[in-house]
Every structure is written in structure tokens, then in C-alpha cells.
LUMKOL-172158 format. One line per 8 residues: their letters; for each residue x, y, z of C-alpha. Coordinates in Angstrom, 3 decimals. Layout:
<rs>
a) X:Y:Z; ...
</rs>
This chain:
<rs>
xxxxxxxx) 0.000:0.000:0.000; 0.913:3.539:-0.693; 2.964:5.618:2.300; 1.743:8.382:3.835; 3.856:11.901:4.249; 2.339:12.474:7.584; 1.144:10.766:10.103; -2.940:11.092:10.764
xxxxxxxx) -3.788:12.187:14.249; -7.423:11.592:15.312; -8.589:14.069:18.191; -11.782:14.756:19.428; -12.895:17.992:17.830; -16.163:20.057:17.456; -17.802:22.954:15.180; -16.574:26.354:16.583
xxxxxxxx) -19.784:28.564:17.663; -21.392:30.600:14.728; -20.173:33.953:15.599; -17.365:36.666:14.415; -14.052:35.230:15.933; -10.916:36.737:15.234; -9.183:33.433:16.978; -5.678:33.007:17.602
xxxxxxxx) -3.329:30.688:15.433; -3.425:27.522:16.809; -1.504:24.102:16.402; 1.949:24.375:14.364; 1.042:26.812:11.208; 3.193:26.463:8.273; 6.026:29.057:7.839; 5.546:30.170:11.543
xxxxxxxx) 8.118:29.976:13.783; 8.819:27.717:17.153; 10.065:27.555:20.375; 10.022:25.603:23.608; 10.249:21.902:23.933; 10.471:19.185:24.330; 7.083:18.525:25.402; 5.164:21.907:24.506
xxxxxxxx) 5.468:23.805:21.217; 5.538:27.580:21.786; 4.384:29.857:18.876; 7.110:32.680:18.846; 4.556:35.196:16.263; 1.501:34.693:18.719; 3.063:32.698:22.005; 0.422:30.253:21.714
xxxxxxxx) 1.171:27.380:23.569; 0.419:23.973:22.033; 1.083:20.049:23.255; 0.100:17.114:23.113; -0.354:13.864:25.150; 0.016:10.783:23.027; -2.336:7.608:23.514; -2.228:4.996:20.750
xxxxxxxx) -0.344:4.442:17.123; -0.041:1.881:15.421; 1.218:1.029:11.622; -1.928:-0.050:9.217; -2.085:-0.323:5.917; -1.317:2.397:3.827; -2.268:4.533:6.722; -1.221:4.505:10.448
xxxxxxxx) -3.541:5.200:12.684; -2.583:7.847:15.955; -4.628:9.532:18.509; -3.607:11.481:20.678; -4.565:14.677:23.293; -3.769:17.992:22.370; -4.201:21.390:23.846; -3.624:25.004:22.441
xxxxxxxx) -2.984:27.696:25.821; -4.831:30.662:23.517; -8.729:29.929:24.783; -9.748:33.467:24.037; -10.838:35.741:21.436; -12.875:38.643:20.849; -16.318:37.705:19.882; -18.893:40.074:18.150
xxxxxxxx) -22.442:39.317:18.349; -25.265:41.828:17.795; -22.817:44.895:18.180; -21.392:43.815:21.660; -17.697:42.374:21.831; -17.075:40.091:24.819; -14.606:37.753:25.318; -15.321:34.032:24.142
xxxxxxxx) -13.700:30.758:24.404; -12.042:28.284:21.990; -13.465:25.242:21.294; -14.061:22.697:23.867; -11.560:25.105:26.428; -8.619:24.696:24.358; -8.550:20.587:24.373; -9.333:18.804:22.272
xxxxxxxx) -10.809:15.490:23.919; -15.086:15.798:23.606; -16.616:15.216:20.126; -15.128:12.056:18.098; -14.280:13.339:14.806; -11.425:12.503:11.947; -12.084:15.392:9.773; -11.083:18.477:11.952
xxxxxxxx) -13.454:21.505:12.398; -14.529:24.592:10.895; -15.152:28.337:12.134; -18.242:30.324:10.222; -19.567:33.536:10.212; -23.268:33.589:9.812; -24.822:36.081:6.694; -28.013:36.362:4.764
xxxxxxxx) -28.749:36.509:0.876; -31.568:38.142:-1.074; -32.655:35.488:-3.701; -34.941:35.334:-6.666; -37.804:32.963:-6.218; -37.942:32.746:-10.254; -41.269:34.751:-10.763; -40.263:38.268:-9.897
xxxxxxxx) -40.179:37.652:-6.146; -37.462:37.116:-3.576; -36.525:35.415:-1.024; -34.218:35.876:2.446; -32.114:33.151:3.161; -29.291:32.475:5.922; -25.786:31.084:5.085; -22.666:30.479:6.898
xxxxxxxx) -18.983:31.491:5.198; -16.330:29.472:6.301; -13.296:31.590:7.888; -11.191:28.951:9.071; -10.305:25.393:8.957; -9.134:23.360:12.473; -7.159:20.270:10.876; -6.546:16.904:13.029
xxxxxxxx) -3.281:18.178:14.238; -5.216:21.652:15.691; -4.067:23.804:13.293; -5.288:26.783:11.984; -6.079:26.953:8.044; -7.982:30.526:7.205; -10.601:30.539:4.517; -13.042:32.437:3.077
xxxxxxxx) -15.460:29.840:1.485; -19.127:29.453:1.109; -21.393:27.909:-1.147; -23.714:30.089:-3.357; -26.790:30.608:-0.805; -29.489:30.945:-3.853; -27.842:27.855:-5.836; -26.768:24.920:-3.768
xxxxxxxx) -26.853:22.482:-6.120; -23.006:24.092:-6.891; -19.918:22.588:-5.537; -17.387:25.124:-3.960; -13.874:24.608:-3.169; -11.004:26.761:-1.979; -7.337:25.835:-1.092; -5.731:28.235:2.196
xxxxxxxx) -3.987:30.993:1.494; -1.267:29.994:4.278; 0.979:27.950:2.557; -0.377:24.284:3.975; -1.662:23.151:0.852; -5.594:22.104:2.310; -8.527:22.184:0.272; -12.119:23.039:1.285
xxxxxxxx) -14.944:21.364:-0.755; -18.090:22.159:-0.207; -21.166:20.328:-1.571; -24.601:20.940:-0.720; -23.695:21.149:2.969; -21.311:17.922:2.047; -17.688:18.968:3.167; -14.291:17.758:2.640
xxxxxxxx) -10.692:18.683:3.602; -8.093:17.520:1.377; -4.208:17.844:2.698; -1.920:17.551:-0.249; -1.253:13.899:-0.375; -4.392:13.734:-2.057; -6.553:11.638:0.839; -9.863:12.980:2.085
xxxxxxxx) -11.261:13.976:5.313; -15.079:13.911:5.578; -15.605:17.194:8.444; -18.333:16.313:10.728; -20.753:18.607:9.834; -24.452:18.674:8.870; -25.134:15.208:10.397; -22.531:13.448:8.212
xxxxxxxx) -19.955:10.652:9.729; -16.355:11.516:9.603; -14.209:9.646:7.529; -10.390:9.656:6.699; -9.940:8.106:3.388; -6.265:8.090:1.316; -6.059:7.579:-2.566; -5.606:3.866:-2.236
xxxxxxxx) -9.034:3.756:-0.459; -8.092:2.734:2.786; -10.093:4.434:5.619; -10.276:4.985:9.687; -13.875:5.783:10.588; -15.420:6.418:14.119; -18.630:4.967:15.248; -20.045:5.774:19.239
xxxxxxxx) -17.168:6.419:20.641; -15.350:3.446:18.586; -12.361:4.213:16.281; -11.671:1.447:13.580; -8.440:1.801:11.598; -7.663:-0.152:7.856; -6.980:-3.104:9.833; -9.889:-3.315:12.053
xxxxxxxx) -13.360:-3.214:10.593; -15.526:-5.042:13.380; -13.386:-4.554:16.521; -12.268:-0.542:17.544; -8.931:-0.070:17.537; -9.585:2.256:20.566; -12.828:3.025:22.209; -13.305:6.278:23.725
xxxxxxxx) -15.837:5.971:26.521; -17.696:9.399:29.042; -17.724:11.410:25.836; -15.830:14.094:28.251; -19.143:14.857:30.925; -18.129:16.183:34.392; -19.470:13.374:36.111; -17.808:10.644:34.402
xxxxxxxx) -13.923:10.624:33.305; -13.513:9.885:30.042; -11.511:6.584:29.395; -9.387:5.687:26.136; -9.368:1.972:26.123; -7.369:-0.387:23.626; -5.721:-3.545:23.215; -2.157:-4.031:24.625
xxxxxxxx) 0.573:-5.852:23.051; -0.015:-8.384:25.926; -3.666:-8.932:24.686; -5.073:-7.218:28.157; -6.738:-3.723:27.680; -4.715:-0.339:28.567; -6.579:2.563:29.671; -6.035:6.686:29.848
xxxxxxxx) -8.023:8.264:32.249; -9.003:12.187:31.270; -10.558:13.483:34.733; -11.998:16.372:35.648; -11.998:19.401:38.133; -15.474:21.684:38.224; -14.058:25.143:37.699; -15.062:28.529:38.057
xxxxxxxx) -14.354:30.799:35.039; -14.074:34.149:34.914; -11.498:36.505:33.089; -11.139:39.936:34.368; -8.345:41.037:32.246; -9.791:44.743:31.982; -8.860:44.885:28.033; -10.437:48.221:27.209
xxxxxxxx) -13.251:47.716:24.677; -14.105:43.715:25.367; -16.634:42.484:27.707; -15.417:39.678:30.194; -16.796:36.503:30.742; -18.345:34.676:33.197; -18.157:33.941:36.065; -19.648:30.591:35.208
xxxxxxxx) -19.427:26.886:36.256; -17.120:24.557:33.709; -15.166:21.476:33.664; -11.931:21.334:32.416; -9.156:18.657:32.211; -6.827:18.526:35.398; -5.222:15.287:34.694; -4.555:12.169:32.481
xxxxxxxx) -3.891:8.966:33.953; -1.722:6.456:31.994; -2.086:2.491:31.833; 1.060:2.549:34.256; -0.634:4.638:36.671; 1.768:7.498:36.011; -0.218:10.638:35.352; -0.165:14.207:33.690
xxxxxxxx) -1.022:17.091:36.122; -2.859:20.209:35.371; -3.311:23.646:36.569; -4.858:26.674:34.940; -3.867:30.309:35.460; -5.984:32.271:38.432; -8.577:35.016:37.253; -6.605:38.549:37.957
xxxxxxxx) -8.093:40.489:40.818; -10.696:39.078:43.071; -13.477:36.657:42.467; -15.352:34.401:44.769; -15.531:30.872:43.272; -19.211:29.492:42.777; -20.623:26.358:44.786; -19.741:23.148:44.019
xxxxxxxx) -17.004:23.964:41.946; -13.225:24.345:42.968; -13.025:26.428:45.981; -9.575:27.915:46.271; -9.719:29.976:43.175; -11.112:31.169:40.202; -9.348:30.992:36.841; -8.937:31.964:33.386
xxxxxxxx) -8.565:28.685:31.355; -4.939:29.323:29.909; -2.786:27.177:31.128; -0.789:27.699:34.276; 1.365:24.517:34.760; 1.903:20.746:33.691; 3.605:18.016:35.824; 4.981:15.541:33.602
xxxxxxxx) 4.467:11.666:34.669; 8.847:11.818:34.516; 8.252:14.591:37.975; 9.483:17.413:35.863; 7.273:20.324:36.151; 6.452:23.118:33.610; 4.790:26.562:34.425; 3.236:29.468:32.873
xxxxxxxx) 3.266:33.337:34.324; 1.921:35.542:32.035; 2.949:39.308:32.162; 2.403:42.403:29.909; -0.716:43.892:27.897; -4.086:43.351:29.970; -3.301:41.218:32.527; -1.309:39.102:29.996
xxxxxxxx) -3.497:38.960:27.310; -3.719:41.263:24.149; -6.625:42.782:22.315; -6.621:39.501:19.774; -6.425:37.447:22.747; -2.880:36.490:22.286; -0.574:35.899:24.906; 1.540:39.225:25.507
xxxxxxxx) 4.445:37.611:27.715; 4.996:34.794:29.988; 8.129:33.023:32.498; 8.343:29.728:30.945; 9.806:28.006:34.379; 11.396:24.379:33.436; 12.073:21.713:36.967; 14.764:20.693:35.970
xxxxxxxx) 16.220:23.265:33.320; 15.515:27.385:34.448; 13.559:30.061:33.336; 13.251:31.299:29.874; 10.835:34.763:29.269; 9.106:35.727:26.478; 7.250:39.305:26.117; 5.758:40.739:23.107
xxxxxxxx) 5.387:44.141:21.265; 3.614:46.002:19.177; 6.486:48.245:17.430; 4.008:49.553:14.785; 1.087:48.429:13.342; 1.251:44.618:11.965; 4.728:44.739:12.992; 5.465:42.668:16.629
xxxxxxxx) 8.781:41.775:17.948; 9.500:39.166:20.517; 12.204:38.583:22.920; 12.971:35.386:24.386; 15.818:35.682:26.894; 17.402:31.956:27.936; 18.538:30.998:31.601; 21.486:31.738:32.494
xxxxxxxx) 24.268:29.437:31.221; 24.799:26.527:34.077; 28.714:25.814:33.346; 28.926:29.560:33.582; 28.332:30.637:37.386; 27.503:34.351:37.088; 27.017:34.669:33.248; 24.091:36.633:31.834
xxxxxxxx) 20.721:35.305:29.921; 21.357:35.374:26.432; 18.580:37.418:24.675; 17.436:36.381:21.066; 14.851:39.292:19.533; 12.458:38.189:16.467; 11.016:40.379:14.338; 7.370:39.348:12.769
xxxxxxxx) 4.899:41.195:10.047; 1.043:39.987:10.978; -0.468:38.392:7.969; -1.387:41.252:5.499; -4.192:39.169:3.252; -7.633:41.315:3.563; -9.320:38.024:1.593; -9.003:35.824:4.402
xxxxxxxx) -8.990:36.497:7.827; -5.525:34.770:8.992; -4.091:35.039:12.322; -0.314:33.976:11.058; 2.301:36.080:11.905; 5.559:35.466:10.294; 8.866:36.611:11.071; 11.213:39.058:9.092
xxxxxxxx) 14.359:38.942:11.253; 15.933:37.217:14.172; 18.877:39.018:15.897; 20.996:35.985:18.262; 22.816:38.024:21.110; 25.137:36.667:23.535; 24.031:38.457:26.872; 21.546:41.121:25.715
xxxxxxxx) 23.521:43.264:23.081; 26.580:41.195:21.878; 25.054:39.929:18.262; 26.165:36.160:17.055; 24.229:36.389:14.170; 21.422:38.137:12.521; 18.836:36.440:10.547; 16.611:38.631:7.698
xxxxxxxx) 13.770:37.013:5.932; 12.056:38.381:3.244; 9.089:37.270:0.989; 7.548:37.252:-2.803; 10.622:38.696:-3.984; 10.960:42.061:-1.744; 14.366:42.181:-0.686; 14.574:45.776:1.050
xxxxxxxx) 13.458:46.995:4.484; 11.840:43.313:5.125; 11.854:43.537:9.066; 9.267:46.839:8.999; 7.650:45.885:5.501; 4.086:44.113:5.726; 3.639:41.098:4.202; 0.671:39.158:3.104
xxxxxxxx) -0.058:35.116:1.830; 0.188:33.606:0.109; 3.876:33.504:-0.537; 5.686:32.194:-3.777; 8.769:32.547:-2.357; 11.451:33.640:0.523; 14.762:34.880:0.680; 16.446:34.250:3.802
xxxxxxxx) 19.995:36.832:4.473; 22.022:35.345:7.062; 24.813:37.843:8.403; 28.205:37.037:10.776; 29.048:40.026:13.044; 31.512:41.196:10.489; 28.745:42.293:8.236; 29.700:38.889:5.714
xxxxxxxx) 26.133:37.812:4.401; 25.065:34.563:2.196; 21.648:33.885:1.437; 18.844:31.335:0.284; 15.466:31.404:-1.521; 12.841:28.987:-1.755; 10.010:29.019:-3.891; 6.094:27.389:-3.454
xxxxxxxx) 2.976:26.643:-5.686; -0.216:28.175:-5.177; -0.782:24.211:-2.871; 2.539:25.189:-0.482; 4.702:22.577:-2.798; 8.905:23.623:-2.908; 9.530:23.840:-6.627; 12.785:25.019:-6.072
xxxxxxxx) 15.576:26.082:-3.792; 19.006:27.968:-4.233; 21.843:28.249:-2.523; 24.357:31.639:-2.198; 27.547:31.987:-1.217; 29.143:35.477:1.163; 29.321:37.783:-0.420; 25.490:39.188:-0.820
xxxxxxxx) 24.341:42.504:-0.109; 21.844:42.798:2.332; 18.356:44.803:1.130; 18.615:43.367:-2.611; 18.476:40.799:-4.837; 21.236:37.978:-3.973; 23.780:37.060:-6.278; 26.684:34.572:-5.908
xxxxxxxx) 25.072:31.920:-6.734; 26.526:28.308:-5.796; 23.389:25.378:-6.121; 19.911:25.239:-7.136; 17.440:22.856:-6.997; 14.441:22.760:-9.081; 11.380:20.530:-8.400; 8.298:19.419:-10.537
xxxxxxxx) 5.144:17.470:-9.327; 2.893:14.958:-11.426; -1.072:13.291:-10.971; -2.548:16.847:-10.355; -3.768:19.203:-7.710; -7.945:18.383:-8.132; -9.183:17.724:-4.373; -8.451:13.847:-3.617
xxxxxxxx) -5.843:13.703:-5.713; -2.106:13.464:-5.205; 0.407:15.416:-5.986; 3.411:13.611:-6.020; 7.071:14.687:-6.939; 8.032:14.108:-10.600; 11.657:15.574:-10.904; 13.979:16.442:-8.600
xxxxxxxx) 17.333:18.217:-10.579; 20.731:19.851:-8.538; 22.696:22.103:-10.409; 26.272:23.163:-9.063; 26.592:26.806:-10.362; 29.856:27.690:-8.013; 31.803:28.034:-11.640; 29.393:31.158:-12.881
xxxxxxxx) 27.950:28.209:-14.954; 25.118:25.747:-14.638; 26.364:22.510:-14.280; 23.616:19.705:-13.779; 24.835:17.263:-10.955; 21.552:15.148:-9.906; 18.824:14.211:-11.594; 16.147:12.017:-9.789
xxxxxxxx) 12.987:11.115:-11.503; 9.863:8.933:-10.271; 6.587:7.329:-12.030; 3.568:6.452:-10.513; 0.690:4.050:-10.787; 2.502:2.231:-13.553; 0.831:-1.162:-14.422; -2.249:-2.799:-12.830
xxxxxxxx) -1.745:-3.649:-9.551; -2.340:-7.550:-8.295; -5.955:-7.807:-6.932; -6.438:-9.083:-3.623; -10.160:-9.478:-1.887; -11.302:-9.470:1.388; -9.921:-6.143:2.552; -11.621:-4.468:5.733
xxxxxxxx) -11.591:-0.615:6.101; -11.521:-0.347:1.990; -13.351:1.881:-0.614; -12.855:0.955:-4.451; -10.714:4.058:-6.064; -11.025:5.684:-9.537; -7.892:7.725:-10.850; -4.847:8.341:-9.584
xxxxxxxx) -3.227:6.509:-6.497; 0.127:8.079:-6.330; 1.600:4.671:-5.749; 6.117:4.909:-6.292; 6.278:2.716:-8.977; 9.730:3.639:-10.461; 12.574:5.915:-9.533; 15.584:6.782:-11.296
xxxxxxxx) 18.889:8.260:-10.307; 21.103:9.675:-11.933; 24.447:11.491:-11.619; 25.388:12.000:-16.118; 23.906:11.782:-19.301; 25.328:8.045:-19.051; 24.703:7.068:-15.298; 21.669:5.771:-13.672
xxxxxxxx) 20.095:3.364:-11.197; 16.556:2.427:-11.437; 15.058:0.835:-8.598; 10.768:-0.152:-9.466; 7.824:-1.396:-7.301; 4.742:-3.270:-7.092; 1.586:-3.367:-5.429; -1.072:-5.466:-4.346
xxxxxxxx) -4.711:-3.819:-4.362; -6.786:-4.608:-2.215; -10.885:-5.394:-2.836; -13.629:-4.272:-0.354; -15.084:-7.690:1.974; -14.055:-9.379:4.692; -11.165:-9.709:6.612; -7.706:-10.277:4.518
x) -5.122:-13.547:5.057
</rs>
């Protein structure tokens, strides 16, 4: 069976409320750029926190199956609803752990249309656009999609602006998110079952609670049981390599929420009565440990729910089943938060490993800068935090309403003002001013300037398709002046994809060519080229978890290598395809 480029995560995910959100990046966007780890993912443009708490993978065929427990620390946005803004909370409180889906989520903003009823008449209907796409991995795709309110017999689709390559399709309330690989994610929406499905027609569906992945098509692979209610834990149950079942545990604390961060301008919410996740117990009894940040100022906690506090829902700390410990303190804006509802600074405190801070500003407009200043160094009693200052340009694109920021440039001091290196980024071929000039997706390109202390700069570009695909990539030696167009050129790389770019259909490379061009010339040095779907594949029957196919597969069927006009090595492959029925010897 074909491989997959990514592993598929299955969380539990629902459909955002219908109002106007302008929500925070979550997840890992594409381009963005990361700190923290090991075990949480920081978002250095927006300081969204994001991690995740793995359960259960396991290889299948053609598509491994993976669920695991993720949360994003950026709960809050403003929310506009009949005039009034007030603040209003992600999604299931930031986890991600309630509503069984495969195909990710969807954010909408709700409109009406004026239509003609055919005889001289019309008609008021209501429609929802789609403004952003929540994939399996909790990132954040923006869109601007909707199907024609008077006419929806139509199909619609839309690929993001950001760079990530998914696909909306919409069709007659039917719709589909297609990553680049080509496979299909049904969203659960109006009333339909999601479904993952990959171009060789293998699937993982959910059923009750009950996942099933290509290999298991009467017994769930993992069977999610409490569906996430206060009174009841919710338990993750699946079959052990010793045959016994293994269990996670998410419980539950009864919470009192209420933010108070006095951002002028936004209403604040609550205080109301809500259950959140305080910890998740493993099969070994080990656990994860979880505390969320206390409401600024003073609030009384409500009956019945926890008593020594009231709080906020970002996180405040995680205890780590290994005893290590990390915590959250926010700082700066309104009480931590800015107007977006991003995080505007926190002390990142790591037991075992020191303190690391992160604050934000607004310099000017879309332009932000961040500073992230290190502990101090441990084999150096005395020495000072090392400071590293990234610039970023808020996403630009008035089509879409994206909450990306990307950076521009990255200055690397030793201490606070002794520079190592500085970092310049620009993008779709502007090469002057980049830190303070605004940028908007999507991009076909980026030049990145790296410069010594010395002032000695070399440089590289890459370049993407309209579906976030590298079609090429060159290399420059020192020697380039910072602010334009590099020269001294040494190696490109130029790359061309096959089978199309049609929603559920991969889009595979085709070429792959390195040129040396260190002599002023273009010298070709590698030339890799690969066929797909050649042949018919050798039926097979009795397949669980399988859909018959039409079209293209994307199945490696030959590659070929070569180094001269002479020189090659072909290596080819078959495949076995499989036939929808019963179980598979």
C-alpha cells in the first residue's frame, strides 16, 4: 500500500460557535516559527502554547492510525455578536478530547442573501462562510469559502492561502478537507460521519465512541468511553501488546471561570461553572497534572465547583508523569493577554532546566517583535541570559482572515547586546526593508539573508505553488548585499510534481534536478525522476476498512537516479490492491 507523508492524528474535535471570531493561530502553522520543547510547542509570532499527550499508534495499511490529546494555551478571542464584543472561548476550552471526529473543524460567520424565487419575487435566506479550517493536528487553516446561498446544487472549493496546501470542498452542505497527499477527510458537519480516506481507499472511521483503523473493521482499535461529561472521566481503552486492555483516564476538576483582564473595549466573561481537564492517567498509573492560570483580581468561586480559586482557562502549569514540572506566568498587555487574545508575555519556568521569558510588542502596526531571553548558562556561574529578539509582520491578506504572523528577522545576542548572528527574511521577492515591511499570503517565495558580526552575508530562496509545494531552492555563497536581490550563486534545486492538484488527488514529486553553479555556470549534478501508478496492480479481496478508487493513487512505482547523461540506477515497485469484503489472510 501507498505511504503516507504524515502521520494522521485523530482528536476529538467540534464545530466552533457561529459567531465573528478573530481566533488566535493555533496548532503548528506552516512558515511560523517555534520555540520551547520538548514537550510543549511555543508559537514565537503569537506565544500560543500547544502540546500534546500521546495515547495509541499503530502502523496499518497504507495509513497509520494515531490519537492522541492535544491542547492550544490561547482559549480566548474577541467575539462580536449583535454589536457587543465580549470575550469568548475556543473550542471545547482549548482541548481537544469531547466530540469524536477525523475530519477536523470549521469556524463560520453567519450572513443572509436576497434570492430570486424565479417569478419576480425574492426570497431571504441564511448562510454560513467558512473563515477557518481546524485540521486533526489543531491547526489553523484561514478561509473564506461558502457555497452560493441561492444555488446549492453548486460545488465550492477553496485551497488556504497559508501555505499548507488544504482544500475546502463544499457540496450541498457535504464537506471535505483535502491535505496535499491527495486523501480525504469527511468534516463532521451537517449530520454526516467523519471519515479519513487516502487515494488507495483505505479508511479509519469512528462509530459511538469506537475508532476502527484499515486493519480493524468489526473490533475498535480504541474506544473512547464518558464522551468528556463532568461526572464521568472519560476513558481511552485499547488492546495491549499483551492482549489485556490499557486505559487513559481524562478526569476532571469543576471550575469557576471568569477573566477579568480589563482589556479596554471587550466584555469579560463569566463567572460561570465549567469542567476542564486537570489530569490524564496512563495504563502505568503514572499521570499528567494540570493547573490553569488564576482570574486577575478578586473573584469568589461558585458552589460546588473548585473552591480555592477562580481561573482563566490558559494554562498555568503541567507536571509531567517523569516529575518534571512546567509553568506558565503571564505578564504584559491586559493582565497578559492582548486585544486579539494572544498571549503578551509569559516566564516559561522548566524543573529541571531554568527560566526562559518571552514578552511581546507592538512596534508599529502589523509589525510585533519578541524577545525570548534563555537561563542563564549553568557551566557559567555568574554569566548573563542570552537574549534572542524576532522580528514578525502579521499576515497582510484582507481576503481571508488569517491570524499567522511570520517573522522578518531574528537578531541571536550573547548576553543582551553582543550579536552572534542576525537572521533577515524576506518574501515574494521584496528584498529591502523586510523587518518593517508588511507582508501578506500567500507567498511564492522567501529569501532568507544570514549575516556574521563582520557584516559577511550569504543567502537562500525557496520558492512554493499556489498548494505550499517547494519547486525550487538555491543556494548563495558570502558575499550578498543585504536589502537586494542575492547574487553569488553556488546550487539550485528545481522541483516538478505529477497526478494533479484536483481535491483527492495526489500530488506527487516528478523531478527532482541539482545544479552546481559555483563556476558562474550551470552545471547539472543530480537528476532524480519517479513514475507512478505504472501497471495494474495484483488484486487481492477481502480487505476491511476499503473503498474501491477511480484515478490516480500516487503509488512509487519507479525511480531513477542519476548522476550524467550516461549514469543511472533504477530501482521499481509493485503493489497489491486490495478489494472491499471481509477480513484479509
Amino acid at each position: 500500500m501507498r505511504r503516507i507523508h504524515a502521520v494522521v492524528l485523530l482528536m476529538a474535535l467540534a464545530l466552533l460557535p457561529v459567531v465573528s471570531f478573530g481566533q488566535v493561530a493555533t496548532g503548528t502553522p506552516p512558515l511560523s516559527s517555534f520555540g520551547g520543547g520538548p514537550f510543549d510547542t511555543i508559537n514565537l509570532g503569537n506565544l500560543n502554547v500547544h502540546f500534546s499527550v500521546p495515547v495509541l499508534s499503530r502502523a496499518g495499511r497504507g495509513t497509520p492510525f494515531s490519537y492522541s490529546l492535544g491542547y492550544d494555551s490561547s482559549v480566548w478571542s474577541p467575539a462580536t455578536s449583535n454589536g457587543i464584543t465580549s470575550w469568548g472561548p475556543l473550542s471545547n476550552w482549548g482541548w481537544t478530547v469531547n466530540t469524536p471526529a477525523l475530519g477536523g473543524s470549521i469556524t463560520t460567520k453567519s450572513g443572509t442573501a436576497k434570492c430570486s424565487n424565479g417569478a419576480g419575487g425574492w426570497y431571504t435566506v441564511n448562510f454560513n462562510r467558512i473563515t477557518s479550517y481546524v485540521d486533526p493536528l489543531s491547526t489553523t487553516h484561514p478561509f473564506n469559502l461558502a457555497e452560493d446561498p441561492c444555488d446549492t446544487s453548486n460545488i465550492f472549493s477553496q485551497t488556504s492561502y497559508d501555505g499548507s496546501g488544504w482544500t475546502l470542498t463544499y457540496d450541498a452542505g457535504y464537506l471535505t478537507a483535502t491535505p496535499r497527499n491527495g486523501a480525504t477527510f469527511v468534516v463532521a458537519n451537517a449530520g454526516y460521519a467523519p471519515i479519513y480516506t487516502d487515494t488507495n481507499g483505505n479508511q479509519l472511521t469512528t462509530s459511538g465512541g469506537n475508532y476502527f483503523d484499515t486493519l480493524s473493521s468489526t473490533t475498535p482499535v480504541l474506544t473512547v468511553a464518558g464522551n468528556g461529561t463532568p461526572s464521568s472521566p472519560t476513558t481511552l481503552t485499547y488492546t495491549a501488546p499483551s492482549g489485556g486492555n490499557a486505559t487513559y483516564t481524562v478526569n476532571y476538576t469543576q471550575y469557576t471561570i471568569a477573566t477579568k483582564f480589563g482589556a479596554t473595549g471587550i466584555n469579560e466573561y463569566g463567572p460561570l461553572s465549567k469542567a476542564l481537564v486537570s489530569s490524564i492517567m496512563l495504563p502505568d498509573s503514572s499521570s499528567y497534572r494540570f493547573t490553569y492560570e488564576q482570574t486577575p483580581g478578586s473573584c469568589t468561586p461558585l458552589s460546588g465547583t473548585y473552591s480555592n480559586y477562580c481561573i482563566t482557562a490558559r494554562i498555568s502549569s503541567v507536571i509531567l508523569p517523569t516529575g518534571g514540572t512546567i509553568t506558565y506566568s503571564y505578564s504584559g498587555g491586559s493582565n497578559g493577554i492582548e486585544s486579539d487574545g494572544s498571549a503578551a508575555g509569559f516566564t516559561r519556568t522548566l524543573s529541571p532546566g531554568g527560566q526562559w521569558q518571552y514578552a511581546r510588542t507592538q512596534v508599529s502596526g502589523s509589525h510585533w517583535q519578541t524577545q525570548i531571553s534563555s537561563p542563564p548558562d549553568p557551566v557559567n556561574p555568574g554569566s548573563a541570559s542570552d537574549v534572542t529578539l524576532i522580528d514578525f509582520q502579521e499576515d497582510g491578506n484582507t481576503n481571508v482572515s488569517s491570524p499567522n504572523f511570520y517573522e522578518t528577522q531574528r537578531q541571536i545576542n550573547r548576553g543582551s547586546n553582543t550579536a552572534l548572528l542576525t537572521i533577515t527574511t524576506c518574501y515574494n521577492k521584496q528584498y529591502a526593508n523586510c523587518p518593517t515591511t508588511a507582508v501578506s499570503s500567500p507567498f511564492t517565495g522567501r529569501t532568507v539573508y544570514t549575516t556574521l558580526p563582520n557584516g559577511s552575508t550569504r543567502a537562500s530562496k525557496m520558492g512554493w505553488d499556489v498548494y505550499g509545494r517547494l519547486t525550487g531552492e538555491a543556494e548563495y555563497n558570502y558575499g550578498v548585499v543585504l536589502g537586494s536581490a542575492p547574487t553569488n550563486w553556488i546550487r539550485d534545486t528545481l522541483i516538478t510534481y505529477c497526478c494533479g492538484t484536483t481535491p483527492g488527488t495526489p500530488t506527487e514529486p516528478e523531478s527532482v534536478t541539482v545544479y552546481d553553479t559555483s563556476s558562474g555556470s550551470q552545471m547539472q549534478i543530480s537528476l532524480v525522476t519517479y513514475s507512478y501508478d505504472q501497471g495494474t496492480p495484483i488484486a487481492t479481496t477481502g480487505t476491511p476498512q476499503h473503498v474501491g478508487v477511480t484515478g490516480a493513487r500516487g503509488n512509487l512505482t519507479t525511480v531513477t537516479t542519476s548522476t550524467s547523461s550516461t549514469a543511472s540506477l533504477t530501482k521499481s515497485f509493485s503493489y497489491w490492491t486490495p478489494i472491499s469484503g471481509g477480513l484479509q489472510m
